[in-house]
C-alpha positions in Angstrom: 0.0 0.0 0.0 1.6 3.6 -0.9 2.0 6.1 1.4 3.2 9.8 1.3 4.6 11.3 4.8 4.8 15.2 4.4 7.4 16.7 6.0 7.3 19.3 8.6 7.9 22.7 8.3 7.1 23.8 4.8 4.0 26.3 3.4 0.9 24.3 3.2 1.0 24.9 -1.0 4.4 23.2 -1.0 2.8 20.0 0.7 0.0 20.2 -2.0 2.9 20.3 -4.6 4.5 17.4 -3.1 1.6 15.2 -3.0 0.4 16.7 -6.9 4.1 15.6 -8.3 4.0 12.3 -6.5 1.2 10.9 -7.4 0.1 13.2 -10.6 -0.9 10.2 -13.1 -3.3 9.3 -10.5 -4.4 12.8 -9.8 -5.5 13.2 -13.4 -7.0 9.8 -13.6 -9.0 10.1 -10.6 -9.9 13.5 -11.6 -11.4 12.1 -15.2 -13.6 9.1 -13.7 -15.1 11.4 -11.0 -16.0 14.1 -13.9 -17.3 10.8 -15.9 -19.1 9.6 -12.9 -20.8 12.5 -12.0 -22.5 12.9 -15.4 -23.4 9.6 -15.0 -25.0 9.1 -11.1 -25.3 12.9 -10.8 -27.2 15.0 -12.9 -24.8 17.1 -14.8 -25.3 17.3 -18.6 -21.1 17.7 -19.0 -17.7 18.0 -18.0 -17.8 22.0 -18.5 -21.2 22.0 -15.9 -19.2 19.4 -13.4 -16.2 22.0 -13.7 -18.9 24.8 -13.1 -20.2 23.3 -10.0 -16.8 22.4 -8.5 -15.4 26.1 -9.6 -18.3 27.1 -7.2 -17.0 25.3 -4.1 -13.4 27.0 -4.3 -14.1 30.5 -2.4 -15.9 28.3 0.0 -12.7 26.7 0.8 -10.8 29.7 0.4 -12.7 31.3 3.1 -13.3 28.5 5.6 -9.4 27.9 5.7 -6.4 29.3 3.5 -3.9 27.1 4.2 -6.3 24.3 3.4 -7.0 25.9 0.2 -3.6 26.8 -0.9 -2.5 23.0 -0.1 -5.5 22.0 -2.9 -4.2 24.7 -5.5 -0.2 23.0 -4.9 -2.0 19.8 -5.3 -3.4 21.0 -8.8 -0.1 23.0 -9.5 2.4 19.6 -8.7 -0.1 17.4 -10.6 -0.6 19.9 -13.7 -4.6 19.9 -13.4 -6.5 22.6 -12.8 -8.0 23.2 -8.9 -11.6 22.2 -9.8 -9.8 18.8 -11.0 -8.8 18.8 -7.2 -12.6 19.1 -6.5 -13.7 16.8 -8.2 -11.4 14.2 -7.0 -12.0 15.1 -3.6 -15.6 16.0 -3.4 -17.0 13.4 -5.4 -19.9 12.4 -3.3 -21.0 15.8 -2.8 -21.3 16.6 -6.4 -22.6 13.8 -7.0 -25.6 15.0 -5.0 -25.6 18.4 -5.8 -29.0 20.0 -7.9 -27.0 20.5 -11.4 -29.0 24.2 -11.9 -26.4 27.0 -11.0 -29.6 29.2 -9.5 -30.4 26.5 -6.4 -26.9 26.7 -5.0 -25.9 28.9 -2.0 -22.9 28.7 0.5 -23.2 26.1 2.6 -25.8 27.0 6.0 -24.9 27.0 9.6 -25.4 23.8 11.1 -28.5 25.3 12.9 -29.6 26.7 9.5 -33.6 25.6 9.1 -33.8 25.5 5.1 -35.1 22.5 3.7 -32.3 20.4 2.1 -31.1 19.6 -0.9 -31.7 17.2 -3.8 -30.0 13.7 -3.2 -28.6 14.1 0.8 -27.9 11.2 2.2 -26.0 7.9 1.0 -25.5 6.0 -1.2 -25.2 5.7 -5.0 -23.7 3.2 -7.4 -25.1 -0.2 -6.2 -25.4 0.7 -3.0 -22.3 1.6 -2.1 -21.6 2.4 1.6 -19.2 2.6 4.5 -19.2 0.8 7.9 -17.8 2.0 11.2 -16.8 0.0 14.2 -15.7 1.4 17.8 -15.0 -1.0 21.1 -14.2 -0.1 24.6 -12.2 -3.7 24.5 -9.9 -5.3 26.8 -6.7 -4.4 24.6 -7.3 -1.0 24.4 -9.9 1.6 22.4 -10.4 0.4 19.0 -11.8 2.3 16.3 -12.0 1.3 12.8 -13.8 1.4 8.9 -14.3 0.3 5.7 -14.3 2.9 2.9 -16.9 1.8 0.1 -16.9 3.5 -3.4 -16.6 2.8 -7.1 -14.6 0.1 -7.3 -12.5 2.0 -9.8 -11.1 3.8 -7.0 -9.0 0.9 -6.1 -6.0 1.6 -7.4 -6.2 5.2 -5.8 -5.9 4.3 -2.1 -3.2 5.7 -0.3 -1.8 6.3 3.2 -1.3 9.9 4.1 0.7 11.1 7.0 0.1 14.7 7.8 2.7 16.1 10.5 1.0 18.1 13.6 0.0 21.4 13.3 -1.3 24.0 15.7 -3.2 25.7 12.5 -6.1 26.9 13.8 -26.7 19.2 -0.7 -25.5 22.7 -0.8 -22.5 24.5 -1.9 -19.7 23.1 0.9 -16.4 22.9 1.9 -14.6 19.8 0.1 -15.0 17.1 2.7 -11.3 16.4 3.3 -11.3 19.6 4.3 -13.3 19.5 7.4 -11.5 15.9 8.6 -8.0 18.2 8.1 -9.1 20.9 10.2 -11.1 18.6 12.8 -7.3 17.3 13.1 -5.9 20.4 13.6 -7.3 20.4 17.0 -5.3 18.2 20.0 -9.1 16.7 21.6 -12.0 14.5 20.6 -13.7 16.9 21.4 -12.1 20.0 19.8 -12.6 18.1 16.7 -16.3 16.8 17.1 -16.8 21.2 17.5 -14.7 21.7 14.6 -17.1 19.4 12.1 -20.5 21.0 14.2 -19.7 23.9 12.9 -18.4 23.3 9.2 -20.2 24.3 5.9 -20.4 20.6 4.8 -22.5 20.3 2.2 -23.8 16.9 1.8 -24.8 13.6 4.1 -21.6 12.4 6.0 -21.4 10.2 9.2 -18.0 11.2 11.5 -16.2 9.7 14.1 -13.4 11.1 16.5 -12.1 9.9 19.0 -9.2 10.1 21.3 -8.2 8.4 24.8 -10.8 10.5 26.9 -14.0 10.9 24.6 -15.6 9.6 21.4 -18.7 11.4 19.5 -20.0 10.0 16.2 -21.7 13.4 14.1 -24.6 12.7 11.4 -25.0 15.7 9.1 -26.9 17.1 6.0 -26.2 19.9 4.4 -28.6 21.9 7.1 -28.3 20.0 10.3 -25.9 18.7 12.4 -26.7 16.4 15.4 -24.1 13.9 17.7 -25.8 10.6 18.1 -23.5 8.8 20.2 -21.0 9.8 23.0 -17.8 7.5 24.5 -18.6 3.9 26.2 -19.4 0.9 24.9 -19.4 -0.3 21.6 -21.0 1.4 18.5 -22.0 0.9 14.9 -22.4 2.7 12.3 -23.6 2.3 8.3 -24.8 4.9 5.6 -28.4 5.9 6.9 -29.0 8.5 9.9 -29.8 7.5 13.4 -31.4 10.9 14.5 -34.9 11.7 13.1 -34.0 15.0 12.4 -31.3 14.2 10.0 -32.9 11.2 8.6 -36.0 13.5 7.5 -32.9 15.7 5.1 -31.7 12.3 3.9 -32.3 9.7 1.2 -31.6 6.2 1.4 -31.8 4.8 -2.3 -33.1 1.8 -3.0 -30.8 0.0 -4.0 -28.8 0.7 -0.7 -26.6 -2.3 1.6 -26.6 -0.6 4.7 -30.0 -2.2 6.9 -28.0 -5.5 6.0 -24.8 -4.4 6.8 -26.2 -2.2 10.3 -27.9 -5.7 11.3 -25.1 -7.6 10.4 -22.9 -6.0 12.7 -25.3 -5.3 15.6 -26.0 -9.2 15.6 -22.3 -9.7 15.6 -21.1 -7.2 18.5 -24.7 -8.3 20.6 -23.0 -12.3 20.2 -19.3 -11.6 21.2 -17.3 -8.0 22.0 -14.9 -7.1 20.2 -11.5 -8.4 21.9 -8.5 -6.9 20.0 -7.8 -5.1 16.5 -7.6 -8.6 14.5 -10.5 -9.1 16.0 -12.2 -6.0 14.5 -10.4 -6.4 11.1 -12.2 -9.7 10.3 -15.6 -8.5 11.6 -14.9 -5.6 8.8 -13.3 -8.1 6.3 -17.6 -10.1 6.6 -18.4 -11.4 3.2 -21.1 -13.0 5.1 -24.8 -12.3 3.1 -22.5 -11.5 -0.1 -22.5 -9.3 -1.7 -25.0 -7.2 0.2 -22.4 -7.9 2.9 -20.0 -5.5 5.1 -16.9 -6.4 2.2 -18.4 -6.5 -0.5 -17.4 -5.8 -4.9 -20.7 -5.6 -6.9 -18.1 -4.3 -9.8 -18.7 -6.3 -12.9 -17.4 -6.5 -16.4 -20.1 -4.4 -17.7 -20.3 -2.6 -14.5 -16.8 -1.6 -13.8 -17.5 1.5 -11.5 -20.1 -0.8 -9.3 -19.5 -0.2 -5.6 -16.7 -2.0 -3.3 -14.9 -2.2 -0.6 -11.9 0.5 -1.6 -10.0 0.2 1.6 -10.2 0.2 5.3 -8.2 1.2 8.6 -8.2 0.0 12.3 -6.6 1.5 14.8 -6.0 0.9 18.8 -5.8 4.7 20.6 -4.3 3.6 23.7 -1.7 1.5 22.1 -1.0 4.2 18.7 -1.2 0.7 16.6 -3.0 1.6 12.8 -3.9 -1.4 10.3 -4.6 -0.8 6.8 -4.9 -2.0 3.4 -6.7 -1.1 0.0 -9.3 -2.9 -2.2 -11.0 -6.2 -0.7 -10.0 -6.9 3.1 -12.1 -10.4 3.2 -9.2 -12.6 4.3 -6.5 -9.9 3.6 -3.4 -9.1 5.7 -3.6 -5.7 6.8 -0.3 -3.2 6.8 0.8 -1.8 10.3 2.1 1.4 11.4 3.2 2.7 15.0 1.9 6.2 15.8 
């Protein structure tokens, strides 16, 4: 599995320039199956309106966080695309479920905003694609970990990123990555979980964070923002919204794994805890009820962008241990880090 360590002590734009030359055939291809994709699953007649919408999101980003922005335009510069390519690639899921007419998009409303939402908020998309969160109190230590579904042409795009610590302080939002950058900027769960409350995110997203005090999951849509659970226990998570409120600005389509894989796992942590990370990696690795199953490829020959498992991470806070790996997990060694 690649991986790209930044170093310390250089402009944010450099570290965007650093990742843009290392990994600019991917950049660009990335870039072209997202534009493809969301002419496909979205609504967008063509590239030029994709280009249009994701044009739209930059001052967003400009204004929620420079350095954040600047790091996106070195990331465009090092990879010789332009910055809505950067969009695109990053923001995918967003555009995806953006309203393609110019005159219904507006910056991106407080979390406490009480405008009706957005066309398409929620999850979901190309076979049901969809993400699945785990969290333990176990015996070895907090555990915390996911699977990241998508278009199973995403595969080969899968990376590790390590970002060095800094003490840097469906509507039209900041690009996702974003918000998880600057939730990281602070030292707390907690700091982070008020970080993402208060972001313009502009689409459904589920977070976690968590650290060795506290733990908060988020639900949002592009209007509300509610935290549905808080530390303790064990917890679950899939791609449709626990709170009412957030639900009622959501869509599940049809077509959508996530009741399967939510039962899945709930059976599964009510029948034994979850004892260590190896433990949690094979839970997350289930092909069981395939393929509406918590691994899963629905990618086929004539389908080639179907949903699947891209990737997933597991990680122990109290002992800094991290597990990864890209593409299928089911029965697949994961790589470890020390942090």
């Amino acid at each position: 599995m690649r991986k790209l360590e930044l170093p310390a002590g250089v402009p944010p734009r450099e570290w965007g320039r650093i990742h843009g030359e290392s990994f600019r055939g991917e950049v660009k291809a990335l870039a072209a199956i997202r534009t493809y994709l969301c002419t496909k699953v979205g609504g967008f007649r063509s590239t030029a309106d994709v280009l249009a919408a994701a044009a739209a999101h930059l001052p967003v980003l400009e204004r929620y966080h420079q350095g954040l922005y600047d790091e996106l335009v070195g990331i465009a510069e090092g990879a010789a695309v332009s910055p809505e390519d950067i969009v695109i690639a990053n923001h995918y899921t967003d555009l995806r479920d953006l309203d393609p007419d110019p005159r219904t998009w507006q910056a991106a409303p407080r979390h406490d905003d009480p405008r009706p939402p957005g066309r398409g908020q929620g999850a979901g998309g190309l076979g049901g694609d969809g993400c699945s969160v785990l969290w333990s109190e176990s015996p070895t230590g907090r555990i915390l970990a996911q699977t990241w579904d998508m278009h199973a042409t995403a595969i080969p795009y899968v990376m590790m990123l390590r970002v060095p610590s800094s003490a840097d302080g469906a509507t039209l939002g900041v690009v996702w990555p974003a918000v998880v950058r600057r939730a990281l900027h602070g030292t707390t769960a907690r700091a982070a979980r008020d970080a993402i409350a208060t972001s313009p995110i502009g689409s459904g997203h589920h977070y976690f964070v968590a650290d060795r005090e506290a733990a908060f999951a988020i639900e949002a849509s592009g209007t509300r923002r509610k935290q549905v659970f808080s530390g303790g226990g064990v917890y679950c998570h899939t791609n449709h919204c626990l709170d009412g409120e957030v639900a009622a600005r959501s869509m599940v389509p049809p077509t959508s794994t996530t009741y399967d894989r939510m039962s899945w796992l709930e059976a599964s942590l009510a029948r034994t805890p979850i004892s260590d990370l190896g433990d949690a990696w094979r839970r997350l690795g289930s092909d069981d009820g395939w393929p509406r199953s918590v691994c899963t490829n629905m990618a086929t020959p004539e389908s080639p962008h179907g949903a699947a498992t891209c990737g997933a991470i597991a990680m122990n806070l109290d002992t800094g241990e991290v597990w990864a790996q890209q593409g299928l997990i089911h029965n697949v060694a994961a790589e470890r880090w020390q942090l």
